[in-house]
ROSE-4610 file (N, C-alpha, C; in Angstrom, 1 decimal, always signed):
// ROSE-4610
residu = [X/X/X/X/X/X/X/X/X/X/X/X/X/X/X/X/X/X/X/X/X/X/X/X/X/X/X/X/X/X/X/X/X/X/X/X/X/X/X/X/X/X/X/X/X/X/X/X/X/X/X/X/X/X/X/X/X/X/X/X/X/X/X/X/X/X/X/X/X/X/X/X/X/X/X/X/X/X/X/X/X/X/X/X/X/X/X/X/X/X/X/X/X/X/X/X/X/X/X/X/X/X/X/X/X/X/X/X/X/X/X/X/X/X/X/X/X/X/X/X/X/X/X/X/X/X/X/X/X/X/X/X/X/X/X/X/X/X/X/X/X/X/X/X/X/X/X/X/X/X/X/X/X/X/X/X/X/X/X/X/X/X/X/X/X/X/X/X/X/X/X/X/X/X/X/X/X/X/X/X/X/X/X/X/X/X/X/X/X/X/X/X/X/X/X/X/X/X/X/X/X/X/X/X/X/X/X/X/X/X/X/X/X/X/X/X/X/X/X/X/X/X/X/X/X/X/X/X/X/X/X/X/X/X/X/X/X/X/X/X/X/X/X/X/X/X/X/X/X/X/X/X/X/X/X/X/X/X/X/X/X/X/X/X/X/X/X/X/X/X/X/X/X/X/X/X/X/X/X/X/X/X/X/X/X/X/X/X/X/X/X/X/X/X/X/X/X/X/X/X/X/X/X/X/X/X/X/X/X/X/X/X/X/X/X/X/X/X/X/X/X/X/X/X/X/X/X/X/X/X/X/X/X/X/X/X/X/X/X/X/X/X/X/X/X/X/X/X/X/X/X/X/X/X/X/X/X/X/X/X/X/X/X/X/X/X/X/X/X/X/X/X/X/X/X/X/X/X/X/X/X/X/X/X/X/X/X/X/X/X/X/X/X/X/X/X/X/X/X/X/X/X/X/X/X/X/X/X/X/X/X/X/X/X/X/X/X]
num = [1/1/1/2/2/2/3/3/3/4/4/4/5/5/5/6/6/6/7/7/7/8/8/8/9/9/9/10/10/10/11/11/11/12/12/12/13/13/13/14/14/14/15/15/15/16/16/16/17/17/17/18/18/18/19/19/19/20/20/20/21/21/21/22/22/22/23/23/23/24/24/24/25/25/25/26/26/26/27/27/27/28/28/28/29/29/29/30/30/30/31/31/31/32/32/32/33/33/33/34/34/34/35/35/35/36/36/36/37/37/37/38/38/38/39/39/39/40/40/40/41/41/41/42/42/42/43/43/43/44/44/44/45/45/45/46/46/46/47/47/47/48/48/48/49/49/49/50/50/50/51/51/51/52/52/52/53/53/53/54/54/54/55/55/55/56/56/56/57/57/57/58/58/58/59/59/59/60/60/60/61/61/61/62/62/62/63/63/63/64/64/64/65/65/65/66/66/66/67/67/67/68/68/68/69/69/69/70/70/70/71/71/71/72/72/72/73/73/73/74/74/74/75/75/75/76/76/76/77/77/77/78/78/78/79/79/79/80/80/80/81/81/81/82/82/82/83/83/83/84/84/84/85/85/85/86/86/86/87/87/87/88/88/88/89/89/89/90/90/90/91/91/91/92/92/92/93/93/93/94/94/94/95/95/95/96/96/96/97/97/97/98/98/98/99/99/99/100/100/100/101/101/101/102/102/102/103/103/103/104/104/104/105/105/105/106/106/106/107/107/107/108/108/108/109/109/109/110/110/110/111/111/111/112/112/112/113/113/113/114/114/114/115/115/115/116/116/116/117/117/117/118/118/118/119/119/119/120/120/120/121/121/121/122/122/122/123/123/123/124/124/124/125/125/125/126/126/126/127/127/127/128/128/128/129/129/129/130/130/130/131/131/131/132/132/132/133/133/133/134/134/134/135/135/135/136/136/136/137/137/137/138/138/138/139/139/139]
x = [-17.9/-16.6/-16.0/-14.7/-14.6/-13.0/-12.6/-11.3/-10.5/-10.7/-10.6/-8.9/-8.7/-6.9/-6.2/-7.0/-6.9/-6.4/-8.2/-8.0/-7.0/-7.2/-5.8/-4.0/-3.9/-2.9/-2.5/-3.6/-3.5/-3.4/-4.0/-3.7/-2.5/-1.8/-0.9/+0.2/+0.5/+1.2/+1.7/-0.3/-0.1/+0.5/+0.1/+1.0/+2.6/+2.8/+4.6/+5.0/+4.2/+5.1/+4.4/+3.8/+3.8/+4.6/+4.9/+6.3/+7.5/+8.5/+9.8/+10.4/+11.7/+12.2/+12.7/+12.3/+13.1/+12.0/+12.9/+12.2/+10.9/+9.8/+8.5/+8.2/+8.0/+7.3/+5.8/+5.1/+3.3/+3.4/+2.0/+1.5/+0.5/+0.3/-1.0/-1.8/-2.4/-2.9/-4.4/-5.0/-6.4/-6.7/-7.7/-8.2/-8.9/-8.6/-8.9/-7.9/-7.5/-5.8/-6.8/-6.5/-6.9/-6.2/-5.0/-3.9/-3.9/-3.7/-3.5/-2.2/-0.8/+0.3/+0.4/-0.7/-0.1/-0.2/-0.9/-1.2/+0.7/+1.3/+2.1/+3.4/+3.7/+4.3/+4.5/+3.0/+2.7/+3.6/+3.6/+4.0/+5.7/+6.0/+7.6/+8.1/+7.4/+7.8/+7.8/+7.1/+6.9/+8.2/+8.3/+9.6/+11.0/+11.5/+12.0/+12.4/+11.2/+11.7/+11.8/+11.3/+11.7/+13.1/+13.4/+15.1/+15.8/+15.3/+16.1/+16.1/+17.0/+17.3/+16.8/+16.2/+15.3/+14.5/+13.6/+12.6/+11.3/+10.1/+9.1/+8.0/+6.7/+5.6/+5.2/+3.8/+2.7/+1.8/+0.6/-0.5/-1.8/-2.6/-4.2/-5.0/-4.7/-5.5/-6.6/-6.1/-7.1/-6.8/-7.8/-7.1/-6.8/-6.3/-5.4/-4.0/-3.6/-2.7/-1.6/-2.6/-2.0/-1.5/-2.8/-2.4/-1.7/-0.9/+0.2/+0.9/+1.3/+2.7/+3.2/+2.1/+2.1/+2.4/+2.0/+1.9/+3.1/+3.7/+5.4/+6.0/+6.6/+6.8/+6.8/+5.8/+5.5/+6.4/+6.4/+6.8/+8.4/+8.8/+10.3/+10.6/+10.0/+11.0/+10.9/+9.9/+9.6/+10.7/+11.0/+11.6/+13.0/+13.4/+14.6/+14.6/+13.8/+13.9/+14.2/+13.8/+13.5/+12.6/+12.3/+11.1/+10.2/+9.0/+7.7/+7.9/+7.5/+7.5/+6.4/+5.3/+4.4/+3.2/+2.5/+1.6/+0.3/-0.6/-2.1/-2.4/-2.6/-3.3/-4.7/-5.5/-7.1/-8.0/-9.3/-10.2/-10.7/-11.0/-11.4/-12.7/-13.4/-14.5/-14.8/-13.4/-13.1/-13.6/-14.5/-14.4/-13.9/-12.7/-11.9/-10.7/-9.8/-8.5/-7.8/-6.3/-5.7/-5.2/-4.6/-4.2/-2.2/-2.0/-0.9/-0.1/+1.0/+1.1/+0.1/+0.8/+0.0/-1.1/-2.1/-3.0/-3.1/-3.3/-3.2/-4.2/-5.1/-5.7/-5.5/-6.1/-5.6/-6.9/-7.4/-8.4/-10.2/-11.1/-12.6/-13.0/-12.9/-13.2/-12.6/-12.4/-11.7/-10.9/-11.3/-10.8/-10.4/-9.8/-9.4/-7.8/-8.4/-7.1/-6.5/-6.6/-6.2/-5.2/-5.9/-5.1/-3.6/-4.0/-2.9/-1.9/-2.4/-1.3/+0.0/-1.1/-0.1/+0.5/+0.2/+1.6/+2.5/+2.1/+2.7/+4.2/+3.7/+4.6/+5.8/+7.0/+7.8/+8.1/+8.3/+8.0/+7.0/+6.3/+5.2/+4.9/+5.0/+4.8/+3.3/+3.0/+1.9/+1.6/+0.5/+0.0/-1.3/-1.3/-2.8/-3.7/-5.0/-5.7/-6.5/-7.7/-8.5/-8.4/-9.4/-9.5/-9.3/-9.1/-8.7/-7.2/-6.5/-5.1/-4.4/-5.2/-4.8/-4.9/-6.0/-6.1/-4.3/-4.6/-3.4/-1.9/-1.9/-0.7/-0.3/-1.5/-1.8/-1.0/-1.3/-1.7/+0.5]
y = [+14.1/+14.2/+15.6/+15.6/+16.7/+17.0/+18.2/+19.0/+19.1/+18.3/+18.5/+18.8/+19.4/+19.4/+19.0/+19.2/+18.3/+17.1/+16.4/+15.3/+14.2/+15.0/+14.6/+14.6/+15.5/+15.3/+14.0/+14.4/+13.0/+11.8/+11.7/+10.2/+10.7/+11.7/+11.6/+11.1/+11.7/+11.6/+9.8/+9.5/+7.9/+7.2/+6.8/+6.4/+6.9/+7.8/+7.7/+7.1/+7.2/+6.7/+5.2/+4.2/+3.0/+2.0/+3.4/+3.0/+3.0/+2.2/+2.0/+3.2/+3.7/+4.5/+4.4/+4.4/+4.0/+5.3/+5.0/+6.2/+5.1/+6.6/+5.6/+6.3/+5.2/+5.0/+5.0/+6.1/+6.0/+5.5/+4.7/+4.5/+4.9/+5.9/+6.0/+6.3/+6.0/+5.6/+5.1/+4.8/+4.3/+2.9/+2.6/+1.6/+0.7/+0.7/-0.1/+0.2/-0.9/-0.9/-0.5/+0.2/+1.1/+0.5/+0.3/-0.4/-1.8/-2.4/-4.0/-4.3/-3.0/-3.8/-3.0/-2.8/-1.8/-2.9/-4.0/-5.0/-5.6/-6.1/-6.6/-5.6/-4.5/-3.2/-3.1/-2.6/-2.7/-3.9/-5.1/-6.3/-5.5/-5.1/-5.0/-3.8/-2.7/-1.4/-2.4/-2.9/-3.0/-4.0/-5.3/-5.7/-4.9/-4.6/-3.1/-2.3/-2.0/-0.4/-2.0/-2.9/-4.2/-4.0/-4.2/-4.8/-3.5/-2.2/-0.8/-0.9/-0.9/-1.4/+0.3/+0.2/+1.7/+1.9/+1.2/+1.5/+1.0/+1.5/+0.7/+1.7/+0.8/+0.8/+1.0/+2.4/+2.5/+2.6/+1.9/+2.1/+3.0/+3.2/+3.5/+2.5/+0.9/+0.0/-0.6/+0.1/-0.2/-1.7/-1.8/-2.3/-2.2/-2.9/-2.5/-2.0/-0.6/-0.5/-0.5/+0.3/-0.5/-1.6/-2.3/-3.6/-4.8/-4.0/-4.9/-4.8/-3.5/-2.7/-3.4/-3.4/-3.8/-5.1/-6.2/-7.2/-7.9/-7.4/-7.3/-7.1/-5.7/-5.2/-6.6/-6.8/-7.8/-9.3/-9.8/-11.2/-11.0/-9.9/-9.9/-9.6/-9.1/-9.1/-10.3/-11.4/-12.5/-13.1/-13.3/-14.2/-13.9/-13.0/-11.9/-12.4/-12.9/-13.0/-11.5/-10.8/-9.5/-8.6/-7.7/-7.7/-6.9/-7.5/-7.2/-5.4/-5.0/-3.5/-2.8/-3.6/-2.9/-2.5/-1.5/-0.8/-0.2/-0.7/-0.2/+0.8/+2.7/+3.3/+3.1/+2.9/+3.1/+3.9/+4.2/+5.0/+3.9/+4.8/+3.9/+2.7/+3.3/+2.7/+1.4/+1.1/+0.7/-0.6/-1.7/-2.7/-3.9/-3.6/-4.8/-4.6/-5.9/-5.7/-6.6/-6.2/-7.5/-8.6/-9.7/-11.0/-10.6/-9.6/-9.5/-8.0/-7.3/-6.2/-5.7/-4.9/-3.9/-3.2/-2.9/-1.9/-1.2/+0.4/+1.4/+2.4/+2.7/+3.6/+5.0/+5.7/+6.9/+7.7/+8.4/+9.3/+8.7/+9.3/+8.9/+8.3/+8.9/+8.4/+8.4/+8.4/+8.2/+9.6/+10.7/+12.3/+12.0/+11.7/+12.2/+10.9/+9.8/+9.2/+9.6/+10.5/+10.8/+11.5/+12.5/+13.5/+13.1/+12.2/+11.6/+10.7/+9.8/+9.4/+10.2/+11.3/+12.7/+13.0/+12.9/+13.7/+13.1/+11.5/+10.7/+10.2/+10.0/+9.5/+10.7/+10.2/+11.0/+11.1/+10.0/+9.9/+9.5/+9.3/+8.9/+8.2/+7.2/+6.0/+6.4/+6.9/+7.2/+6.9/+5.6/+4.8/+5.3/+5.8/+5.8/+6.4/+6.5/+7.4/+8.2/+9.0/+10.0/+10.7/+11.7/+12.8/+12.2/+11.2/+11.4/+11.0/+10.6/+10.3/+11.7/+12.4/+13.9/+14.6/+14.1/+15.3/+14.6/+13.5/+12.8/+13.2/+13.7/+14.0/+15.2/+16.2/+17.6/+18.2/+16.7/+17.4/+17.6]
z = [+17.0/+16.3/+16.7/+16.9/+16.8/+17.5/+17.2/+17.3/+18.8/+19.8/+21.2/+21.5/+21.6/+21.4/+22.5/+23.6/+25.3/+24.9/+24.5/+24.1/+23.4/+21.9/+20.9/+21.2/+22.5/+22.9/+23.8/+24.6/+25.2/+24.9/+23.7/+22.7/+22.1/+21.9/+21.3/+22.7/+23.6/+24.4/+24.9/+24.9/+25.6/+24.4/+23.0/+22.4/+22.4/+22.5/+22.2/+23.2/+24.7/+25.7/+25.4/+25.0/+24.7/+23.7/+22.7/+21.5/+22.0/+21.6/+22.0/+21.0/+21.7/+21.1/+20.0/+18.9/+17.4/+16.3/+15.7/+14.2/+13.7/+13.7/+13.2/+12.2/+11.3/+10.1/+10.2/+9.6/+9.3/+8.1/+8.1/+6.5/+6.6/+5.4/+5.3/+3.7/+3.6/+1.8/+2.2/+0.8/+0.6/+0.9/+1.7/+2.1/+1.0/-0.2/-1.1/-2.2/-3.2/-3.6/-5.3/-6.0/-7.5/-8.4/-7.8/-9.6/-8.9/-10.3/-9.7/-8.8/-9.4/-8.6/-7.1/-6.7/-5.4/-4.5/-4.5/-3.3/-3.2/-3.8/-4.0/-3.8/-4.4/-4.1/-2.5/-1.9/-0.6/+0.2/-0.2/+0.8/+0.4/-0.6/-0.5/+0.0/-0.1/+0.9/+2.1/+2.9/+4.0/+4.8/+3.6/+3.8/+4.0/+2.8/+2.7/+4.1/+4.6/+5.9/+7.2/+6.7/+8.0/+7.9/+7.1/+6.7/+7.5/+8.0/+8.5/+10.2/+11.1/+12.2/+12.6/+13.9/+14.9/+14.1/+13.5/+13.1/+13.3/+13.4/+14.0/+13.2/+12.5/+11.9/+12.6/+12.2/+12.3/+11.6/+11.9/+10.4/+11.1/+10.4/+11.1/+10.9/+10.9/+11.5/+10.1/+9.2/+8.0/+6.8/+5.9/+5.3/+4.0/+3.2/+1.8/+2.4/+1.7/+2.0/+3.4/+4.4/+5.8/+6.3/+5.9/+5.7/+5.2/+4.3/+3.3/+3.7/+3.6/+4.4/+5.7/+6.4/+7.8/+8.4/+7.6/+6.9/+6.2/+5.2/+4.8/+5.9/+6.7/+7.5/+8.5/+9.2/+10.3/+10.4/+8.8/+7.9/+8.6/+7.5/+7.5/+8.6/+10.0/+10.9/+11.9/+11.7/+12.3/+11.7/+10.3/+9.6/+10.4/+10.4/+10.6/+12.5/+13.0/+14.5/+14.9/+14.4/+15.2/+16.2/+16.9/+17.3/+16.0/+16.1/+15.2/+14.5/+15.9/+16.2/+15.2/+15.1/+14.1/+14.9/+15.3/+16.0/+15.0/+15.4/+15.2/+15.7/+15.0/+15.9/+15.2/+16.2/+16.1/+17.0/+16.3/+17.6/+18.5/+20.1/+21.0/+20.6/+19.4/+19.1/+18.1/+17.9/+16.8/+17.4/+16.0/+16.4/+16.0/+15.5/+14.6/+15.4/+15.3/+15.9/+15.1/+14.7/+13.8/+14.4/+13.7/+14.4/+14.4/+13.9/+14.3/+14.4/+15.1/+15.8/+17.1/+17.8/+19.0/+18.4/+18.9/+18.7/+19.9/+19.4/+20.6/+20.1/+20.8/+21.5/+20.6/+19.8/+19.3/+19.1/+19.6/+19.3/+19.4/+19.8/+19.9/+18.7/+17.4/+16.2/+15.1/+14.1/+12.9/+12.7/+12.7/+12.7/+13.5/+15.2/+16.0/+15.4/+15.1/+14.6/+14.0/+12.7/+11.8/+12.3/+13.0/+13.9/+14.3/+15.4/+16.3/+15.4/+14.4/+13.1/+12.9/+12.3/+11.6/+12.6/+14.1/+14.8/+15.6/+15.3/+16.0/+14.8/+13.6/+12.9/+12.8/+12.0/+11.8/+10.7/+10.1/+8.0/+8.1/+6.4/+6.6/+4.9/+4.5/+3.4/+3.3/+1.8/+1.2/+0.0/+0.1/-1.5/-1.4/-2.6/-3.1/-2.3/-2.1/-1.2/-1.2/-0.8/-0.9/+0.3/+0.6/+1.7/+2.8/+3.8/+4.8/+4.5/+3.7/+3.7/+3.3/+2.6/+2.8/+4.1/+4.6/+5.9/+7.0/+6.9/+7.7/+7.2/+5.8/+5.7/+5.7/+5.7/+6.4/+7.4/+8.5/+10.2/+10.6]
């Protein structure tokens, strides 16, 4: 693990140039939902920033809150015949992939994602959460 700034650039770099130019949205929050109404909340933020034209999701690949958001987000712009525009960053190591949005490439391990999230996004949608959703909204 570790701080490579070479590296982290370089994932930062290759994602922007694989995103279409529009304002991106990060989500980043806790991978397990604490209050009962966040699951549900989550699906409507996500609808929500769908409904805003140059705009394109990014999550860090997780699930609960990413994955609602993401999820919402995804729904309403299919419904909407729009493009998706919802993007996975994950580490190269990662071994899950979702059944819906891009997934890209962002850092060796979970810290290096974190990393490249925080400097990829431009706003950044924050539910709920512990220490690495802090460190991500840090960077």
């Amino acid at each position: 693990m570790g701080d490579n700034p070479d590296s982290i650039d370089g994932y930062v770099e290759s994602c922007l140039q694989a995103l279409p130019a529009h304002f991106r949205v990060a989500v980043i929050g806790s991978t397990d939902f604490w209050h009962p109404a966040s699951a549900g909340r989550c699906l409507e933020i996500g609808s929500a920033l769908a409904a805003l034209s140059g705009v394109l999701l990014l999550t860090g690949g997780m699930p609960a809150v990413g994955e609602a958001i993401g999820r919402g987000f995804h729904a309403t712009r299919l419904a909407s015949r729009a493009p998706p525009d919802v993007f996975h960053l994950l580490p190269e190591d990662a071994d899950w992939h979702w059944d819906y949005g891009l997934t890209l490439s962002a850092g060796r391990d979970m810290h290096e994602r974190r990393e490249v999230l925080g400097r990829v996004g431009e706003v950044f949608v924050c539910v709920e959460g512990g220490p690495g959703t802090e460190h991500e909204a840090r960077v």
